[in-house]
Chimera marker file (.cmm) of the C-alpha trace (Angstrom):
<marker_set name="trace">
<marker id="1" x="10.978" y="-16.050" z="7.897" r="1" g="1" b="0" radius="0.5"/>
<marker id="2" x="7.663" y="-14.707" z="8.311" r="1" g="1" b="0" radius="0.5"/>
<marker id="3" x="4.716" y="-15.659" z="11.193" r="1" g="1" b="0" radius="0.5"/>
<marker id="4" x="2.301" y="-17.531" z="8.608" r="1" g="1" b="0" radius="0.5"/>
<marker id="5" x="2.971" y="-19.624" z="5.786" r="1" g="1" b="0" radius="0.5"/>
<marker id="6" x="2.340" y="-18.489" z="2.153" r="1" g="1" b="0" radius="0.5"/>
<marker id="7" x="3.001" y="-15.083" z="3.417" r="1" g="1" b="0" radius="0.5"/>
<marker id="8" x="5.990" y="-12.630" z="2.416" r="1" g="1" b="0" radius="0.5"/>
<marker id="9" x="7.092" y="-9.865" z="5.226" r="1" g="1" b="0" radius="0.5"/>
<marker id="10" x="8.985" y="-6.679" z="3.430" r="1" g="1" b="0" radius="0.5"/>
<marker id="11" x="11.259" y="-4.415" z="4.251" r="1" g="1" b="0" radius="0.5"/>
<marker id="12" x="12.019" y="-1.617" z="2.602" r="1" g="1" b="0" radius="0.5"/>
<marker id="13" x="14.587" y="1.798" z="3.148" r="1" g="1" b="0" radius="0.5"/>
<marker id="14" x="13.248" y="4.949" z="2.113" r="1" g="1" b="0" radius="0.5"/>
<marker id="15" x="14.182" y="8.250" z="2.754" r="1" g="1" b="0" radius="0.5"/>
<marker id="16" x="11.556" y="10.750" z="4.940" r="1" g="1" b="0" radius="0.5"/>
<marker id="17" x="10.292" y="12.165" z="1.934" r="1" g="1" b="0" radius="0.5"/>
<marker id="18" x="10.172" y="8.949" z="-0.345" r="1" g="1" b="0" radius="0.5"/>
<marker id="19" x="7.485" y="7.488" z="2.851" r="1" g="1" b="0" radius="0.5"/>
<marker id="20" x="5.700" y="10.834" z="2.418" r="1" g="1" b="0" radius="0.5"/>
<marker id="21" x="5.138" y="10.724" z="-1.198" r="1" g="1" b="0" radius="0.5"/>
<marker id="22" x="4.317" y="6.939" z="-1.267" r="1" g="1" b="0" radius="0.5"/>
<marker id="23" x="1.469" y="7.747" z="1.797" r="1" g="1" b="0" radius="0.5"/>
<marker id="24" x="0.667" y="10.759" z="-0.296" r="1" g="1" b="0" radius="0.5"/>
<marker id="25" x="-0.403" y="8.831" z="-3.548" r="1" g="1" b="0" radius="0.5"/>
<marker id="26" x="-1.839" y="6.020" z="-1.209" r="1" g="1" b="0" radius="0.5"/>
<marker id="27" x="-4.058" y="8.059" z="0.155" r="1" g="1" b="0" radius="0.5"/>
<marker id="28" x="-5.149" y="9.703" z="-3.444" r="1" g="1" b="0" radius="0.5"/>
<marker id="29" x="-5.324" y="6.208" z="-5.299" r="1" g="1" b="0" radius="0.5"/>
<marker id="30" x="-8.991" y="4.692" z="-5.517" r="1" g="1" b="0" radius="0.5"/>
<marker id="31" x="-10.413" y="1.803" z="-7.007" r="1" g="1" b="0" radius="0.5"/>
<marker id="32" x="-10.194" y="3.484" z="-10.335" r="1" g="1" b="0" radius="0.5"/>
<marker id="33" x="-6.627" y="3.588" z="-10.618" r="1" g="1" b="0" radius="0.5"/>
<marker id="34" x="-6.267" y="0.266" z="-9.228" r="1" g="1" b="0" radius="0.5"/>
<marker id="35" x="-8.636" y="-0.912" z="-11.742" r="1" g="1" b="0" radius="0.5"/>
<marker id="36" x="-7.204" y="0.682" z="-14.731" r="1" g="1" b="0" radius="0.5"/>
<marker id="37" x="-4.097" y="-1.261" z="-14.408" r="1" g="1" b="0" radius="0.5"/>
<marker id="38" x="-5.507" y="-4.953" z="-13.041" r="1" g="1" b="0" radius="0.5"/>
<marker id="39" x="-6.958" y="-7.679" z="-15.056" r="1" g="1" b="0" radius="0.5"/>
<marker id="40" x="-10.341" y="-8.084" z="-13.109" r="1" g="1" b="0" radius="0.5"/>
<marker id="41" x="-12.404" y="-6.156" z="-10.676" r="1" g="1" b="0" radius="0.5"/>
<marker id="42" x="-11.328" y="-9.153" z="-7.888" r="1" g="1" b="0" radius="0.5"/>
<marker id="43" x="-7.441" y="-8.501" z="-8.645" r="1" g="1" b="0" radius="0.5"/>
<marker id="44" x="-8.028" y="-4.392" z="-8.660" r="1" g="1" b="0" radius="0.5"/>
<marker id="45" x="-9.639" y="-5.186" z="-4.809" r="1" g="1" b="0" radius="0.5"/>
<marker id="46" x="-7.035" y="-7.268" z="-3.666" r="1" g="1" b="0" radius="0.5"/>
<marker id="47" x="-4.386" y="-4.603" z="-5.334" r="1" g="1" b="0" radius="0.5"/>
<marker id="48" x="-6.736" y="-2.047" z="-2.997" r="1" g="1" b="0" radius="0.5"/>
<marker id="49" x="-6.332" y="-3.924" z="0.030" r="1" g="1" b="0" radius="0.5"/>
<marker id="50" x="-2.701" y="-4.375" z="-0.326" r="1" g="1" b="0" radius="0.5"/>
<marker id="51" x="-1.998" y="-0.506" z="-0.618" r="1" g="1" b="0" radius="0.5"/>
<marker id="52" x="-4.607" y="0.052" z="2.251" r="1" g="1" b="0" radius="0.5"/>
<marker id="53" x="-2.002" y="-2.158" z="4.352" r="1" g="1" b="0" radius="0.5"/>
<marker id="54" x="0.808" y="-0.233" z="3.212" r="1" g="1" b="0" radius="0.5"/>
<marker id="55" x="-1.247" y="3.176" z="4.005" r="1" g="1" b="0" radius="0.5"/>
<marker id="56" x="-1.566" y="1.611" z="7.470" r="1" g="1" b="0" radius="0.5"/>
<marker id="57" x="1.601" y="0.855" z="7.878" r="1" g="1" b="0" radius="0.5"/>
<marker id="58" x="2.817" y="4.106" z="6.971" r="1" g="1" b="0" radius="0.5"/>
<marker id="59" x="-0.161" y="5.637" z="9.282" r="1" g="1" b="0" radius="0.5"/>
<marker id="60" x="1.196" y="3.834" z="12.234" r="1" g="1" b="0" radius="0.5"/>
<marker id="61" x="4.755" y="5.175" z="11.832" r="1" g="1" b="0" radius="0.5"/>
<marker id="62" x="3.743" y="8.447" z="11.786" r="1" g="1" b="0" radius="0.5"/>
<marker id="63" x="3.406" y="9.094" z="7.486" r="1" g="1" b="0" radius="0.5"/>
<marker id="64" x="-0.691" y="10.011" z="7.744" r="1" g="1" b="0" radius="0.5"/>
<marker id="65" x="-1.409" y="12.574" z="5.431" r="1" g="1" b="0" radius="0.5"/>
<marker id="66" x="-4.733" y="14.479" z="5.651" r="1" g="1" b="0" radius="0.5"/>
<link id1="1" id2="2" r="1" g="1" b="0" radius="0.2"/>
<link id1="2" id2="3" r="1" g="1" b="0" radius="0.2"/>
<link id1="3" id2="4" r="1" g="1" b="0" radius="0.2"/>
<link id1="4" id2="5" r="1" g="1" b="0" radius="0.2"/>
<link id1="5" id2="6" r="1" g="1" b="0" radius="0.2"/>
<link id1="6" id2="7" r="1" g="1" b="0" radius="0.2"/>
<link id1="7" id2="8" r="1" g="1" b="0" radius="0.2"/>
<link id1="8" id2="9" r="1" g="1" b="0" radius="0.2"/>
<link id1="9" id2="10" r="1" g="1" b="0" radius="0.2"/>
<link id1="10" id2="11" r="1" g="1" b="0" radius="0.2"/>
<link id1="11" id2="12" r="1" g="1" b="0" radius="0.2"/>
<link id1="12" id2="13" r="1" g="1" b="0" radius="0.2"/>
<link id1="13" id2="14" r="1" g="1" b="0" radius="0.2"/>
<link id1="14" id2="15" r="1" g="1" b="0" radius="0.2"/>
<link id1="15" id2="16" r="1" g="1" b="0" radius="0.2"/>
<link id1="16" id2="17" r="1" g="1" b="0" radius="0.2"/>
<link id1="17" id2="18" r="1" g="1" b="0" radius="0.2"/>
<link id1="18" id2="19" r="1" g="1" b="0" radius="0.2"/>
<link id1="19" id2="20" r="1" g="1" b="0" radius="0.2"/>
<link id1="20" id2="21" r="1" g="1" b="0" radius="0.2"/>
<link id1="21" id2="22" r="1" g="1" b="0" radius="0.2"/>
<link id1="22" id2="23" r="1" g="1" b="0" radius="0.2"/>
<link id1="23" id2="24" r="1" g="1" b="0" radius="0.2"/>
<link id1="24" id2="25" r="1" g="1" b="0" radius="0.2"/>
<link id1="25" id2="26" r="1" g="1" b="0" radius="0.2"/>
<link id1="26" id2="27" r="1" g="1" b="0" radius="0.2"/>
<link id1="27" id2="28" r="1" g="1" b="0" radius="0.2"/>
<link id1="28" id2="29" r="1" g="1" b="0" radius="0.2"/>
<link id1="29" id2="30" r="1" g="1" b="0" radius="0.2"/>
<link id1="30" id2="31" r="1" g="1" b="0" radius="0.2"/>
<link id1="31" id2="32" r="1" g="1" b="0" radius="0.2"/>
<link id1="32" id2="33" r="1" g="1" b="0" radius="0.2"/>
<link id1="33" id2="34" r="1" g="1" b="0" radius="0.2"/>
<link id1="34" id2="35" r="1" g="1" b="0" radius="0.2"/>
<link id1="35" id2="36" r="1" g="1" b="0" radius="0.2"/>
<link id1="36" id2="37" r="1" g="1" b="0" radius="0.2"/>
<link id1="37" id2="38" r="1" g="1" b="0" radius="0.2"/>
<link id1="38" id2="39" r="1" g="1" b="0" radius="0.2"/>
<link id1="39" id2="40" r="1" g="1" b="0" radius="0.2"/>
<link id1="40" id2="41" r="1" g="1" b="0" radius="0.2"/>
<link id1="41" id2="42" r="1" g="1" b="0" radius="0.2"/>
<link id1="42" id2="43" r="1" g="1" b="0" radius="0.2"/>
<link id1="43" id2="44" r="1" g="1" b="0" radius="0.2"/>
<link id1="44" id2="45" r="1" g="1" b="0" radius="0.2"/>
<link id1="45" id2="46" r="1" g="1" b="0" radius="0.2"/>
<link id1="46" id2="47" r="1" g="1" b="0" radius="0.2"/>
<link id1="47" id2="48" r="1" g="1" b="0" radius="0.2"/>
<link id1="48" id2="49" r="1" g="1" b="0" radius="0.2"/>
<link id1="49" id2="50" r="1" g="1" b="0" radius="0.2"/>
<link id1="50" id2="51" r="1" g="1" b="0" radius="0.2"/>
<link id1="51" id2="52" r="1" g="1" b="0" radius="0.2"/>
<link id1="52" id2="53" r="1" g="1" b="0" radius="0.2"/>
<link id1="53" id2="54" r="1" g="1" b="0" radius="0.2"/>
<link id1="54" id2="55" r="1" g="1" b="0" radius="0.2"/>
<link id1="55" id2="56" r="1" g="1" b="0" radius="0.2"/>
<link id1="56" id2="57" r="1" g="1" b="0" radius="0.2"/>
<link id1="57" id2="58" r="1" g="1" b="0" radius="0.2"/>
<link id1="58" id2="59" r="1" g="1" b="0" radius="0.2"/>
<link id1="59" id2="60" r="1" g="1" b="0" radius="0.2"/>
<link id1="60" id2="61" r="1" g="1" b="0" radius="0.2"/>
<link id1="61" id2="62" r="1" g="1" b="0" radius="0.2"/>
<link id1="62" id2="63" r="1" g="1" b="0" radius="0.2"/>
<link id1="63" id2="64" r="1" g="1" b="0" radius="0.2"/>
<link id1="64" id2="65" r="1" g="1" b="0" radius="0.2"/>
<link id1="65" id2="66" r="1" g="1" b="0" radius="0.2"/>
</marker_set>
């Protein structure tokens, strides 16, 4: 169950050096790539913002590449 309705919490196992690559290509992926593969410039933001809070998430866990 997750704190606010119409929102989804995930967990996910990965391996020390699966959670570096994945904040490794976070941090390299712009709004380019995002765009690229979305529909719209409004879906390639929202796609943005979701990896930013994945990049965060990573960040605070100690995955913050420079």
């Amino acid at each position: 169950m997750t704190a606010n309705p119409g929102e989804i919490c995930l967990s996910v196992s990965l391996s020390e050096q699966e959670a570096w690559d994945l904040a490794q290509f976070l941090k390299r992926a712009g709004f380019a790539d995002f765009r690229s593969n979305a529909i719209d410039d409004e879906e390639a933001y929202r796609m943005l913002a979701v990896a930013q809070k994945l990049r965060s998430n990573l960040a605070a866990i100690g995955y913050k590449p420079r």
